[in-house]
N, CA, C and O of each residue as an XYZ file, in Angstrom:
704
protein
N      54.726     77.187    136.604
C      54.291     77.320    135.232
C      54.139     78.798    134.919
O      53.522     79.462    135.752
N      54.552     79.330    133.980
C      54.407     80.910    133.554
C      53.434     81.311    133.016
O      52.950     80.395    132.352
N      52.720     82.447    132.921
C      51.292     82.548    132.127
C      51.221     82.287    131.074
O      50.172     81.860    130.591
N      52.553     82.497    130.234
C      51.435     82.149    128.770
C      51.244     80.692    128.438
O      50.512     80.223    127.567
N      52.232     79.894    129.499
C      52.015     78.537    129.462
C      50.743     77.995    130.016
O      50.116     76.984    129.700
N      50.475     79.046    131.058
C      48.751     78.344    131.669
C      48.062     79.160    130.462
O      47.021     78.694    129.997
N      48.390     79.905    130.131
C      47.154     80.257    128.996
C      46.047     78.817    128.169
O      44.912     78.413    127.915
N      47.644     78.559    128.067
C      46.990     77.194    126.699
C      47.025     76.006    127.565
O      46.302     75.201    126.978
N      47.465     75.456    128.630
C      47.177     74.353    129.306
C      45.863     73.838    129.596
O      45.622     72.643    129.420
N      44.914     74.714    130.064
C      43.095     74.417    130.059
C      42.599     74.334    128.654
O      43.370     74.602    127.733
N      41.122     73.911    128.384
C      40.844     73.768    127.022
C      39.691     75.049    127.109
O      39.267     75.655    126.125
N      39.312     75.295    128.476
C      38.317     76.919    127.673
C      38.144     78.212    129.195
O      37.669     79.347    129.156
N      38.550     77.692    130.015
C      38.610     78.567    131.201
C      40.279     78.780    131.568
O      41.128     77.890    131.519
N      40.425     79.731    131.821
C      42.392     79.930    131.957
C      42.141     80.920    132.801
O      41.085     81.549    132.746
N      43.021     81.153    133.619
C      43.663     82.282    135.085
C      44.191     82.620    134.513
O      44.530     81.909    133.567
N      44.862     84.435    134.652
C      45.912     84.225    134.284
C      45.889     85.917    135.216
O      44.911     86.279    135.870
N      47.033     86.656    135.084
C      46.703     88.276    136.104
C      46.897     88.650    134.772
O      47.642     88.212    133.895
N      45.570     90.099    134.820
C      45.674     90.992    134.149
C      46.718     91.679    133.196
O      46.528     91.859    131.993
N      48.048     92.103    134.015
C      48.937     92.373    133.180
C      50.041     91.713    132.580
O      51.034     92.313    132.168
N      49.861     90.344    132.519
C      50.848     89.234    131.639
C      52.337     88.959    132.917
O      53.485     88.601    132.653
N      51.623     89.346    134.501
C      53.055     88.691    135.072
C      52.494     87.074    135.228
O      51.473     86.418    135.022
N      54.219     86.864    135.861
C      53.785     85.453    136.049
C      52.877     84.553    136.948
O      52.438     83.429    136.704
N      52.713     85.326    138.030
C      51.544     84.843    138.856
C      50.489     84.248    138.305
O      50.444     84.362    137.080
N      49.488     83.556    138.885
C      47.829     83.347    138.390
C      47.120     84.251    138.848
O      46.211     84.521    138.062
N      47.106     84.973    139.946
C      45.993     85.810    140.198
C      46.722     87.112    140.667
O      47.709     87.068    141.402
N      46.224     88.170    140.238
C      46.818     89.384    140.742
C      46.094     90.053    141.594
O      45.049     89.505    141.946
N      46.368     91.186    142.075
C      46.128     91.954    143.419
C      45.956     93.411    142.563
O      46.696     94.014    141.785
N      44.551     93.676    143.124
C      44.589     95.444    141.994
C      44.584     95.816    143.479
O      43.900     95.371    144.401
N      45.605     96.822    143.450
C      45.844     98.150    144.240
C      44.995     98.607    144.583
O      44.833     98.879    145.773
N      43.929     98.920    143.434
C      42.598    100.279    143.217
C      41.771    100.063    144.248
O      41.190    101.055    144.688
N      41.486     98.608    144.949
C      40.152     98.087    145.204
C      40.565     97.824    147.142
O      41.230     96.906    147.621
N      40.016     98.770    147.746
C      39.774     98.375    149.231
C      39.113     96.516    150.055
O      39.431     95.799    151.004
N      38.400     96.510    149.273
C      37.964     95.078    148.994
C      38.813     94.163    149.040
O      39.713     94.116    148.202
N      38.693     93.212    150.069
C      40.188     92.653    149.814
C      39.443     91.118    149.465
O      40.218     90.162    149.458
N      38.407     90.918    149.260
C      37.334     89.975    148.232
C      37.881     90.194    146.813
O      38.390     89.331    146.097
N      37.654     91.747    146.469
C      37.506     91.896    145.357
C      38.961     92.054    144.688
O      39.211     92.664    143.649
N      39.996     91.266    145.642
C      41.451     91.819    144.531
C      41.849     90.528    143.994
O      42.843     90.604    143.271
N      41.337     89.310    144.144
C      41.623     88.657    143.058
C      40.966     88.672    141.780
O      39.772     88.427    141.605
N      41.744     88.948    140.960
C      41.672     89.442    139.822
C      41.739     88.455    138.672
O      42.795     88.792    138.136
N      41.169     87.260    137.840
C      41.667     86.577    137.152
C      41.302     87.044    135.467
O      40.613     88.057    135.354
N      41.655     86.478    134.437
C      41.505     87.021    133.224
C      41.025     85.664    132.833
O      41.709     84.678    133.111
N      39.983     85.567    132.256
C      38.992     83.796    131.963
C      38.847     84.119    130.341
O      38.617     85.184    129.768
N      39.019     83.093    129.949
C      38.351     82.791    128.268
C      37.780     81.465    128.340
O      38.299     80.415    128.719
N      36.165     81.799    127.738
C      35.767     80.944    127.490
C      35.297     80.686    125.900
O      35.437     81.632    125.125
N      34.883     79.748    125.528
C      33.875     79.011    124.159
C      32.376     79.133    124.586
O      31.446     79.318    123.802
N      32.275     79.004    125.937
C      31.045     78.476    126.315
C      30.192     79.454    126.943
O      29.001     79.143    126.957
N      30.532     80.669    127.517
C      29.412     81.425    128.408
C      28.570     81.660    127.154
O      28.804     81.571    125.948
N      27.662     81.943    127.777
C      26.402     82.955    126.778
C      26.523     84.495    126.865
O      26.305     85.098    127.916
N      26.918     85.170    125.589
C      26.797     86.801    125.366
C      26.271     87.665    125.439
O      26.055     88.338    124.431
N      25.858     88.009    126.578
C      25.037     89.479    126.653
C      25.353     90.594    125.291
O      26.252     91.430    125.201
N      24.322     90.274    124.358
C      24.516     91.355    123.008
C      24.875     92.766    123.891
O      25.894     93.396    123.610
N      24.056     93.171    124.871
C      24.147     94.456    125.555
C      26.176     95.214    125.987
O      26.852     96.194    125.675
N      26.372     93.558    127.113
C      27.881     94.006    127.241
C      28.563     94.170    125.984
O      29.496     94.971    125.934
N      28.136     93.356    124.706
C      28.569     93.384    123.805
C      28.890     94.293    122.816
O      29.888     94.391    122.101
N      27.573     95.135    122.920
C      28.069     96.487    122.273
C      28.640     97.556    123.300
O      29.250     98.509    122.815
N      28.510     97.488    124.528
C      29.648     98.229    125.308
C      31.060     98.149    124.983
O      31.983     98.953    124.852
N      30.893     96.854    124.897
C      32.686     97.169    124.431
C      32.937     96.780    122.996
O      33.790     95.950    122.681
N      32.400     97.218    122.401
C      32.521     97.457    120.630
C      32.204     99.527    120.804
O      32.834    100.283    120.065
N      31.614     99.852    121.413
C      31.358    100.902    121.676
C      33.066    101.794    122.061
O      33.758    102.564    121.395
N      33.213    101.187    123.466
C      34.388    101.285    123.680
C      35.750    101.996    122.847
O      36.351    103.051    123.045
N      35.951    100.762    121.702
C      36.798    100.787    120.725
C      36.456    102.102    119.858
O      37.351    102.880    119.527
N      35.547    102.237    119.624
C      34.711    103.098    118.498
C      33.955    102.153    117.524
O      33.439    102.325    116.419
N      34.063    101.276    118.211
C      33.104    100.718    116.239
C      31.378    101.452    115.708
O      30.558    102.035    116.417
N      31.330    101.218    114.652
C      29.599    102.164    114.617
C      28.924    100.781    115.107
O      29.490     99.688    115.138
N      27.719    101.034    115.448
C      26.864    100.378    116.189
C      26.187     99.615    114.878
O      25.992    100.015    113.730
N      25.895     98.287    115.561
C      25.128     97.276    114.688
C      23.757     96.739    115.203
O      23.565     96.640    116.415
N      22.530     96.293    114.038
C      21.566     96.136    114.821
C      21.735     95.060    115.799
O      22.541     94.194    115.461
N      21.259     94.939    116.740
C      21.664     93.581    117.923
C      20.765     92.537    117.266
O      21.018     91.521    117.913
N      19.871     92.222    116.357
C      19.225     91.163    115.750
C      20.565     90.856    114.509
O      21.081     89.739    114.513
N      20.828     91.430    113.960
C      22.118     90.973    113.325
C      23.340     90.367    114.098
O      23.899     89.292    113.882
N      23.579     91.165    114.903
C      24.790     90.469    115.407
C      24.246     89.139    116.149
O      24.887     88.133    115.846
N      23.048     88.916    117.181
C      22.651     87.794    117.424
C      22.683     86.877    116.180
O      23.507     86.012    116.476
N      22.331     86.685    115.253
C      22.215     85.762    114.016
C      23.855     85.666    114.078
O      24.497     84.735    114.563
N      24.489     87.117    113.336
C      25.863     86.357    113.124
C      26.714     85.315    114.384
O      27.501     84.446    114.007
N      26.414     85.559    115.961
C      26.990     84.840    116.716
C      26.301     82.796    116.738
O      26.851     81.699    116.824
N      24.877     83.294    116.607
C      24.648     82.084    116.284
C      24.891     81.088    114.723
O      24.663     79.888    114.575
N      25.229     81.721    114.077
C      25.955     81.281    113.149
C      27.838     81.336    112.912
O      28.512     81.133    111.902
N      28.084     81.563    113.793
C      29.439     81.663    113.850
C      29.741     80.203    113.849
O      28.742     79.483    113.851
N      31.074     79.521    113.844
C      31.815     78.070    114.109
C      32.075     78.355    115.534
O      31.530     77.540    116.278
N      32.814     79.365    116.179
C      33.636     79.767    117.573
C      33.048     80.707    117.378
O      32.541     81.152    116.349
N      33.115     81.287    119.007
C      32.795     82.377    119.490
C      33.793     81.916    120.893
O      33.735     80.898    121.582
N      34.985     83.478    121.009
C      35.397     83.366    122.332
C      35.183     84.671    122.792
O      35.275     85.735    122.181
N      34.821     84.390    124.199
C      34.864     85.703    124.929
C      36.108     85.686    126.141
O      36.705     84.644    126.413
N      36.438     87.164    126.902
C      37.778     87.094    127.819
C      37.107     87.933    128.605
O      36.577     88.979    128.230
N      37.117     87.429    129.869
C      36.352     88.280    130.930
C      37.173     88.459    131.738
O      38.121     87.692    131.908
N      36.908     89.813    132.587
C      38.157     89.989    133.876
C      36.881     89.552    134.865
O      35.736     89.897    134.575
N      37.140     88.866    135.905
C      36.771     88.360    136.965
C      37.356     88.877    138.445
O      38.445     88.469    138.849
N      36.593     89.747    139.165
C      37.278     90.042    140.236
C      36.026     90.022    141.621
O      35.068     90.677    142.032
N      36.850     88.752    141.953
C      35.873     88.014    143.385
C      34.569     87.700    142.436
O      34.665     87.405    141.245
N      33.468     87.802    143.083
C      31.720     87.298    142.119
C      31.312     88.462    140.816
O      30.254     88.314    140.203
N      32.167     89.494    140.516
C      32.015     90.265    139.066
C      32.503     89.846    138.309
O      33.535     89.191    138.455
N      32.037     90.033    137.406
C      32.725     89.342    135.472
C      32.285     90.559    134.958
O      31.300     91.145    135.405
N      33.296     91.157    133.604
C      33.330     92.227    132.911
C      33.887     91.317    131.367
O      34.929     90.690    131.180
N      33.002     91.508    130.669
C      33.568     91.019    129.056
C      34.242     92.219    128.784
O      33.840     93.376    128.913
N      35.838     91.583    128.200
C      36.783     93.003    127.883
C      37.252     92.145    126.857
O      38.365     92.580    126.564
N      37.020     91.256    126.226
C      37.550     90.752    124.644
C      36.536     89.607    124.220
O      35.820     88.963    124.987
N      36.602     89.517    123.189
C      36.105     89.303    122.124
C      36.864     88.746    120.833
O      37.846     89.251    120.288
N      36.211     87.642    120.489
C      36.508     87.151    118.769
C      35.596     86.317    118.096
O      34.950     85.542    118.801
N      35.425     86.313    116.994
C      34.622     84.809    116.627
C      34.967     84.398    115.266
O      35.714     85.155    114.647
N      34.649     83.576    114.824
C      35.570     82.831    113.333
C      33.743     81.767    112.578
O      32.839     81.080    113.055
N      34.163     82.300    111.226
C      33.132     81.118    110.171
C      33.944     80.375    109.963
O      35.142     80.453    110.234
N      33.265     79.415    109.359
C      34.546     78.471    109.006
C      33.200     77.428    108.158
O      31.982     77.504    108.317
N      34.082     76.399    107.161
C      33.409     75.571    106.528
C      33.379     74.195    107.425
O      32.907     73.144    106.990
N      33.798     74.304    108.393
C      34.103     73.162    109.264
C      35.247     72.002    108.904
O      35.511     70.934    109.455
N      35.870     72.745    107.619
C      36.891     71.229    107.161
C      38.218     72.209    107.114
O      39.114     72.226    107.959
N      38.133     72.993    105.964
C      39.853     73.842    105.774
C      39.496     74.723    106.055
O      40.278     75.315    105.311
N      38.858     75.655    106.590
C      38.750     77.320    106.184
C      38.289     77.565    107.286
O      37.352     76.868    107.674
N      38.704     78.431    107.971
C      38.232     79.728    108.712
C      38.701     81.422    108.790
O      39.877     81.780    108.725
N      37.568     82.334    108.936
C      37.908     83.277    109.462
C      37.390     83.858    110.347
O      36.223     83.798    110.733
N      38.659     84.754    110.901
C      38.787     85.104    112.298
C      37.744     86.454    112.306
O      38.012     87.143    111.322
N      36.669     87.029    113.089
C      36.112     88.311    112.593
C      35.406     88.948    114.090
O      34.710     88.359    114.917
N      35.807     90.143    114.069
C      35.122     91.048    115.509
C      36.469     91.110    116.615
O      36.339     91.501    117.775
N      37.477     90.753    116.154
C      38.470     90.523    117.214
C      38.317     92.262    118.025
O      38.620     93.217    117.309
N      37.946     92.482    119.182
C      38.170     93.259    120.599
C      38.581     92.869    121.442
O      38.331     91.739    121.861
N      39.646     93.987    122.173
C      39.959     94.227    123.498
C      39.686     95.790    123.947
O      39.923     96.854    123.376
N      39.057     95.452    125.277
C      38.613     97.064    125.352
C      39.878     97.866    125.793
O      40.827     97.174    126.162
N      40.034     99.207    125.812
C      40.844    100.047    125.299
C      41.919    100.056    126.870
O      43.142    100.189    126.867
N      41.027     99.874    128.120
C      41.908     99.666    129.162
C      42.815     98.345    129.032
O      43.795     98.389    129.776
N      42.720     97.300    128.334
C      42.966     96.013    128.580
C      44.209     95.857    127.423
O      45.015     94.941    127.258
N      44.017     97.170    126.675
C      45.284     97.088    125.592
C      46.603     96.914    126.000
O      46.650     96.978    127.228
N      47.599     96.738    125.543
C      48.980     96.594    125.851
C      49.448     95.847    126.342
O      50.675     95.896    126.425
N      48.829     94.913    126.847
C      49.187     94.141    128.085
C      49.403     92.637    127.598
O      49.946     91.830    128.353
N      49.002     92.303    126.423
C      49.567     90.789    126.003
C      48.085     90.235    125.624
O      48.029     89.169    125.012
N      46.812     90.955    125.981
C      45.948     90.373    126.349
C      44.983     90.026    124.830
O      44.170     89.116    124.668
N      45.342     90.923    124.005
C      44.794     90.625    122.233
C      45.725     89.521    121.873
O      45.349     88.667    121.071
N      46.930     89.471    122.413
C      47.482     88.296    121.308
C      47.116     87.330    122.276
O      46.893     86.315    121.616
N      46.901     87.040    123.669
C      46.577     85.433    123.974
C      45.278     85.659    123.782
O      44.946     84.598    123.252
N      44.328     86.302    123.846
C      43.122     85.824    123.157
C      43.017     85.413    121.360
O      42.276     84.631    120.763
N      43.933     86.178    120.959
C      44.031     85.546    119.331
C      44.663     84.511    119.243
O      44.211     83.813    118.335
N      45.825     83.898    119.954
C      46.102     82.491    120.436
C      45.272     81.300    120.644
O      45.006     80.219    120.119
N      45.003     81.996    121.630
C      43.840     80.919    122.324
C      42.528     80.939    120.846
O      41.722     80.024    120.677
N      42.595     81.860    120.186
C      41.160     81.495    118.933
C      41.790     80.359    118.287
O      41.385     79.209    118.115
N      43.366     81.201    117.822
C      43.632     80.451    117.043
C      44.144     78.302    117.455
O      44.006     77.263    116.809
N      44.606     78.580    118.557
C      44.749     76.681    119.363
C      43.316     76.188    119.038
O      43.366     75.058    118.553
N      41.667     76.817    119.183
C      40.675     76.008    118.937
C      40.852     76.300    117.983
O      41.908     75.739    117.688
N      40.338     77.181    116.702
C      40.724     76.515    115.291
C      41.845     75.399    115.231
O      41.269     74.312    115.181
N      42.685     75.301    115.223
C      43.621     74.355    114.918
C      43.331     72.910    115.738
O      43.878     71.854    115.420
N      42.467     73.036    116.745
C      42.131     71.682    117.498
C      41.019     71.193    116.734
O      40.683     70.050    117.045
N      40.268     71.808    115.705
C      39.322     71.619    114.688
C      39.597     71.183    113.746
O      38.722     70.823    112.959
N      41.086     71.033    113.434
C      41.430     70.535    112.353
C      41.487     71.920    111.116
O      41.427     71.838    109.889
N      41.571     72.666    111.650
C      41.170     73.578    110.087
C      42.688     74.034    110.485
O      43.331     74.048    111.535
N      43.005     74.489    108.796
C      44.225     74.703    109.028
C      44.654     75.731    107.828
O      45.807     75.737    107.397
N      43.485     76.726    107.248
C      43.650     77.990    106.666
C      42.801     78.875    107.692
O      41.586     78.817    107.880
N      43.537     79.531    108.176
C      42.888     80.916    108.984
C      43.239     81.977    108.130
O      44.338     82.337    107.708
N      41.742     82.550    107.896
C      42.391     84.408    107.500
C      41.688     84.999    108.403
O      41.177     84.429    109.367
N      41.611     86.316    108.121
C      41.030     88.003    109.052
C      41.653     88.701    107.951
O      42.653     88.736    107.234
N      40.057     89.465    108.295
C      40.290     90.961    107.552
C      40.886     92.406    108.892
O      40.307     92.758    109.919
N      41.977     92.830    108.399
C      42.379     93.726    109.292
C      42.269     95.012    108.873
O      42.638     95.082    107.701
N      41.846     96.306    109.409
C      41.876     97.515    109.446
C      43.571     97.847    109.653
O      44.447     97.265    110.293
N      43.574     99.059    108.797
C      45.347     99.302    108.562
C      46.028     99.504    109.739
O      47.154     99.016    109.830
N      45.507    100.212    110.779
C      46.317    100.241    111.769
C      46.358     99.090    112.675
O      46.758     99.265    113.826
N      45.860     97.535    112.139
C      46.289     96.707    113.281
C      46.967     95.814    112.273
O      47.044     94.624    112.577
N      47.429     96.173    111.216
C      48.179     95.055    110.576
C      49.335     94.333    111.119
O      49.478     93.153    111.436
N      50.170     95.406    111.145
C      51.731     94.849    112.642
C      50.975     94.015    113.086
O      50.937     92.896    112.573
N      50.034     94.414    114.357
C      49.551     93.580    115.352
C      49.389     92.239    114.768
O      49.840     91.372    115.517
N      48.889     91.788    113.666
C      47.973     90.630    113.138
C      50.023     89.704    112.386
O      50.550     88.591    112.409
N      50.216     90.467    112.105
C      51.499     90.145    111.226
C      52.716     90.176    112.278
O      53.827     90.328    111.772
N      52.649     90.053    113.678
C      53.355     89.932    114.857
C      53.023     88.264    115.460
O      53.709     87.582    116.221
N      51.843     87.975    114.862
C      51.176     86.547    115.202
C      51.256     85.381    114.436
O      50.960     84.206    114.653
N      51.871     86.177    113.192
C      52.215     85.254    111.821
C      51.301     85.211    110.826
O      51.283     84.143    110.214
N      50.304     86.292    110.368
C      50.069     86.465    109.993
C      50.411     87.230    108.889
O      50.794     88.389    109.048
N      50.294     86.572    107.446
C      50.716     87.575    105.568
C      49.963     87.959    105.299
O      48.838     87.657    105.696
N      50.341     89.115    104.204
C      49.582     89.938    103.801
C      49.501     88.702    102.107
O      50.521     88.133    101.721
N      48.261     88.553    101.445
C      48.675     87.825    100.018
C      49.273     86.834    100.027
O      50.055     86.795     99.077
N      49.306     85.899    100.701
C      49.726     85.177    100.461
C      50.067     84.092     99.538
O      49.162     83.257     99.560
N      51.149     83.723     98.621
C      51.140     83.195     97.389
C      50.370     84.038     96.089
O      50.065     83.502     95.023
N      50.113     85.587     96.460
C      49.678     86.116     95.396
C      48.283     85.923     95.363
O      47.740     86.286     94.320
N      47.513     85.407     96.307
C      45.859     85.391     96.359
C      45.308     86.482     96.815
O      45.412     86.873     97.978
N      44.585     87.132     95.769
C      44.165     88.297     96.132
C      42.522     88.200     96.316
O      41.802     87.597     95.519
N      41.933     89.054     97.773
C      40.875     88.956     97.977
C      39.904     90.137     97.166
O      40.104     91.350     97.102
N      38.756     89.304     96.560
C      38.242     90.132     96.259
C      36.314     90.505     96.975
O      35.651     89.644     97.553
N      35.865     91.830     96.726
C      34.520     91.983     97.532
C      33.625     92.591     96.727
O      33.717     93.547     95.958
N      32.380     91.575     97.163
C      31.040     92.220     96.384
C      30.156     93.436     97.556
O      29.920     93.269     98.753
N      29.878     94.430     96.826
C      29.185     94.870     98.020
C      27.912     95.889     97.353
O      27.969     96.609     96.356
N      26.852     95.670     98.227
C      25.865     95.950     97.215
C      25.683     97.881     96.867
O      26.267     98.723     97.550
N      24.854     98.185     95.804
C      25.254     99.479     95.548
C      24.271    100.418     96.736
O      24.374    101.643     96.792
């Protein structure tokens, strides 16, 4: 089976190696440890979020910092919340991130999507935006948007994602 096929075969824990070969578990070079070289890449629905790792790797990216009583509320009010951890031997490192509102019937959106900056390139933002998007769609909802910052539009519009679609234009209140 090839990775991006085990990607989506489990419903919330997936193997897969770090850099999108086909193997399930990879071997890091870096690590003398020969415990510590299996390497797997996990997404779950279900762990619980350390707000702390959480702004490490929002930090990471550059984002400005948010109060952690806000972002706790927004995660507990979220529909989904996925996280993507690298796992190597008994360590776990959260290196992605997404979560989606949704009305629970047609509508969701996708919001906070991270991958930390080592974990870029590698395939690893679009199967985690995959994998958001297979549970939305196992929910039955079947309008997804996201708001994207200009330089990840490609990225978002590589996944099938339009800009306007049918001419619906979003509009925002924001206070003065």
């Amino acid at each position: 089976m090839g990775f991006w096929k085990s990607l989506f075969s489990n419903s919330d824990t997936v193997a897969g190696s770090r850099g999108g070969r086909g193997s399930a578990i990879a071997k890091d070079p870096r690590s003398s440890d020969p415990r510590a070289n299996d390497t797997r890449i996990v997404f779950s629905t279900e762990r619980e979020i350390d707000l702390y790792e959480l702004e490490e790797l929002c930090d990471a990216v550059g984002w400005a910092r948010r109060p952690l009583r806000k972002v706790r509320k927004a995660l507990q009010h979220s529909f989904l919340v996925v996280s993507m951890w690298e796992q190597r031997g008994v360590r776990r490192r959260l290196i992605g991130f997404a979560r989606a509102t949704s009305d629970h019937a047609f509508n969701a959106t996708i919001w906070d999507v991270v991958v930390h900056p080592s974990y870029q390139s590698q395939g690893l933002g679009k199967a985690l935006m995959q994998y958001t998007i297979k549970k939305l769609r196992s929910e039955d909802i079947s309008n997804i948007t996201l708001f994207a910052d200009p330089h990840v539009v490609d990225f978002y519009r590589r996944l099938g994602f339009i800009l306007d679609p049918e001419g619906i234009k979003g509009m925002f209140w924001y206070p003065d």
